[in-house]
C-alpha positions in Angstrom: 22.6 -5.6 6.3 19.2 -7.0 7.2 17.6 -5.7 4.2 20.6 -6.9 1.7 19.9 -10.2 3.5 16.0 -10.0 2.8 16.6 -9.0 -0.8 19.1 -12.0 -1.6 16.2 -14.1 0.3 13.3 -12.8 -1.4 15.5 -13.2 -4.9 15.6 -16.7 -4.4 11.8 -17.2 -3.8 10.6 -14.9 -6.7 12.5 -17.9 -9.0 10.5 -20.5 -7.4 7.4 -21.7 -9.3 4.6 -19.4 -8.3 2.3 -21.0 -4.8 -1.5 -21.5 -4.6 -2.3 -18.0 -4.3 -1.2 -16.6 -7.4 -1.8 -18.1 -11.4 1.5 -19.2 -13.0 -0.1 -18.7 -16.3 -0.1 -15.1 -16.2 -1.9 -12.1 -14.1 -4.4 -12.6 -11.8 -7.1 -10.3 -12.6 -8.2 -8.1 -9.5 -12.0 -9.3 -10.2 -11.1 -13.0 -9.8 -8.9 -12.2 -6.6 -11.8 -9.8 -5.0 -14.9 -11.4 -6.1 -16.5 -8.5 -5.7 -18.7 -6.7 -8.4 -18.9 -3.0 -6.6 -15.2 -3.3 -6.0 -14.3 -4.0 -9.4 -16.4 -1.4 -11.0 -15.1 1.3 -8.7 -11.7 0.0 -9.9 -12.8 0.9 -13.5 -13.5 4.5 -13.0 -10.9 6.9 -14.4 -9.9 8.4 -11.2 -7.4 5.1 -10.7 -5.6 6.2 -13.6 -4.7 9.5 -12.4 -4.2 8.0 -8.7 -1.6 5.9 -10.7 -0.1 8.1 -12.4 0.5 10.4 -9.9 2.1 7.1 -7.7 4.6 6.1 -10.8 6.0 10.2 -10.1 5.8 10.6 -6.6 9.1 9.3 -5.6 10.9 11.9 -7.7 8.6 14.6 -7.4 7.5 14.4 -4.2 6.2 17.8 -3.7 4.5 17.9 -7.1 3.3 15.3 -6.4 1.5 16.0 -3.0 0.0 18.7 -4.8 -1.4 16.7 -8.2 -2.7 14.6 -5.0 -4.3 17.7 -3.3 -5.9 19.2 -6.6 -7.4 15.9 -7.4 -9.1 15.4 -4.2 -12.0 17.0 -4.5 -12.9 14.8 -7.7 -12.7 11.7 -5.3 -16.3 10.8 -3.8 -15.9 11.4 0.2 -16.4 8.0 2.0 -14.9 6.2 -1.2 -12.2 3.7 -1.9 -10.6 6.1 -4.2 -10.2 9.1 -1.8 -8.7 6.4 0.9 -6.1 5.1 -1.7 -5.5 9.1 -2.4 -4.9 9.9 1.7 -2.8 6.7 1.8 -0.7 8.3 -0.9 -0.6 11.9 0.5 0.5 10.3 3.9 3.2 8.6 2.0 4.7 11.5 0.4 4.0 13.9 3.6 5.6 11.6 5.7 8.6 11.2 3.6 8.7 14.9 3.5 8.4 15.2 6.8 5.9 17.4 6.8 3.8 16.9 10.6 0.9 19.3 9.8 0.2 17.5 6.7 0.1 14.0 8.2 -2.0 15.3 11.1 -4.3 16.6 8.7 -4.7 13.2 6.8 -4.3 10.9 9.8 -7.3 13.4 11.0 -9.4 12.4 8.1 -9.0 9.1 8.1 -9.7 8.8 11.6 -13.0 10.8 10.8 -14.3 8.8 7.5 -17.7 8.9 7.2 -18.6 6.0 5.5 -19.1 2.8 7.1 -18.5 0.5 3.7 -15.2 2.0 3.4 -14.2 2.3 7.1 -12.2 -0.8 7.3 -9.9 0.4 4.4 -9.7 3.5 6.0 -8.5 2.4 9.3 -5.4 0.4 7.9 -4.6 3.4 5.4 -4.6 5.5 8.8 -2.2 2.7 10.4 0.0 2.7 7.8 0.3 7.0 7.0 0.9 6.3 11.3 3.7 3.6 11.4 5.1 5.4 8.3 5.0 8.5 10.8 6.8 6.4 13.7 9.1 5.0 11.2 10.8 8.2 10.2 11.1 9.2 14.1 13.2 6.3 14.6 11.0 3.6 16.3 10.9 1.2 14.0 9.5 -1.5 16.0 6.8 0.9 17.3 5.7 1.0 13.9 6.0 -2.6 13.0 3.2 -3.3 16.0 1.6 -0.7 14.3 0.6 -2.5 11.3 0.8 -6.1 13.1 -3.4 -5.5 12.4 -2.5 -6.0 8.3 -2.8 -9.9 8.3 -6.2 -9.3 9.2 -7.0 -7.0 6.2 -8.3 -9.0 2.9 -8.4 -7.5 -0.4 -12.5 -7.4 -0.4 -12.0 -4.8 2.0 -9.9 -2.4 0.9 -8.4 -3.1 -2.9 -5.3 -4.2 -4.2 -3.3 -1.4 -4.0 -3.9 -0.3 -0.5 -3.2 -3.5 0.8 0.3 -4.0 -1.4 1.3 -0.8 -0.4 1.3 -2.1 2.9 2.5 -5.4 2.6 5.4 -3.8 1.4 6.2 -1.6 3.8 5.7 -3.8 6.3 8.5 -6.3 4.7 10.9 -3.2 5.0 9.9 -2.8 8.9 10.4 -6.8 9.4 13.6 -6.8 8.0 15.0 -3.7 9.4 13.7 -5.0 13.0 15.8 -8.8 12.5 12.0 -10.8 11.2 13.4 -12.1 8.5 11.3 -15.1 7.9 8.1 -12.7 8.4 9.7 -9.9 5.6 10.2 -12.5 3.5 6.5 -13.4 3.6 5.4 -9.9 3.5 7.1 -9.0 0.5 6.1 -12.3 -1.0 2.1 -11.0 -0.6 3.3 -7.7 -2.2 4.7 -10.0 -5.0 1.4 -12.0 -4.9 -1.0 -9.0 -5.1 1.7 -7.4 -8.0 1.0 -9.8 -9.9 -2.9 -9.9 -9.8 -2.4 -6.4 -10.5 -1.0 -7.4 -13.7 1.6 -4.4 -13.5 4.9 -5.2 -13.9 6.2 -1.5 -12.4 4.6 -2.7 -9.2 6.5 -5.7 -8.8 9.6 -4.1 -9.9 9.1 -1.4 -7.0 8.5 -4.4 -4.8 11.5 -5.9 -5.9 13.9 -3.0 -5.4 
């Protein structure tokens, strides 16, 4: 019910004419919305179009999908934004799997990154494989305090992707929890960062 009610709500504001945050004249480019040169050059490298790929077929091929993931691993620099996007996608498809060794084992490695550029993305890619983690136990609103931390995240820090990921998944955990004012302005930051993405599957994803 909540989330029917946060869908119709969110329907309503994805007609409205785009706010402040995000160019009505088309995509925002992730270089204008990070201004920052090593971030967008990392974002270049061809390692984001497998990550990508892999995301677009992990919902209905979970399990191949963990493993494309856990091939492609090694071929992600340790201590780079790449190999945190890859653990925040592992921890997505373990948890949804339910598979606890796996998601120790990833929680683990984030909790143990060794880079300090990268360490902030690394720390909300660990809250969310954890509130993910509380969310399919059943406490909910454990996990939503989980990743209350996220409005403190910018995309400088950790990318686009990361951060929609979360943003999304946080609207899911306000809505199911009765915060339906605060979903609505989650998923409306998913929508925002979407759309810088300049991917139209994103949004959709958000949107559904």
């Amino acid at each position: 019910m909540r989330a029917g009610l946060l869908l119709s709500l969110l329907g309503l504001t994805a007609c409205q004419p785009a706010g402040p945050g995000v160019d009505s004249a088309g995509p925002v480019p992730v270089a204008a919305a990070t201004g920052a040169n090593a971030l967008e050059e990392e974002l270049k490298q061809p390692i984001w179009q497998e990550l990508e790929r892999i995301e677009r077929e992990g919902r209905s091929h979970p399990a191949a999908s963990e493993h494309a993931l856990h091939e492609l691993q090694p071929r992600t620099a340790p201590g780079s934004l790449a190999r945190v996007q890859l653990l925040a996608q592992r921890g997505h498809l373990a948890t949804e799997m339910r598979n606890a060794g796996l998601t120790a084992s990833i929680l683990k490695d984030l909790e143990e990154w060794p880079a300090e550029a990268s360490r902030r993305a690394a720390h909300l890619a660990l809250l969310y494989v954890r509130a993910r983690q509380q969310r399919f136990s059943g406490d909910l609103r454990q996990a939503e305090r989980t990743m209350a931390p996220l409005a403190g995240y910018s995309v400088r820090e950790t990318g686009p992707r990361l951060l929609l990921r979360c943003h999304d998944f946080m609207a899911y955990l306000q809505a199911e929890t009765g915060q339906i004012d605060d979903a609505i302005a989650s998923a409306n930051e998913a929508l925002r960062l979407a759309d810088g993405m300049g991917q139209s599957w994103r949004r959709a994803l958000v949107m559904s």
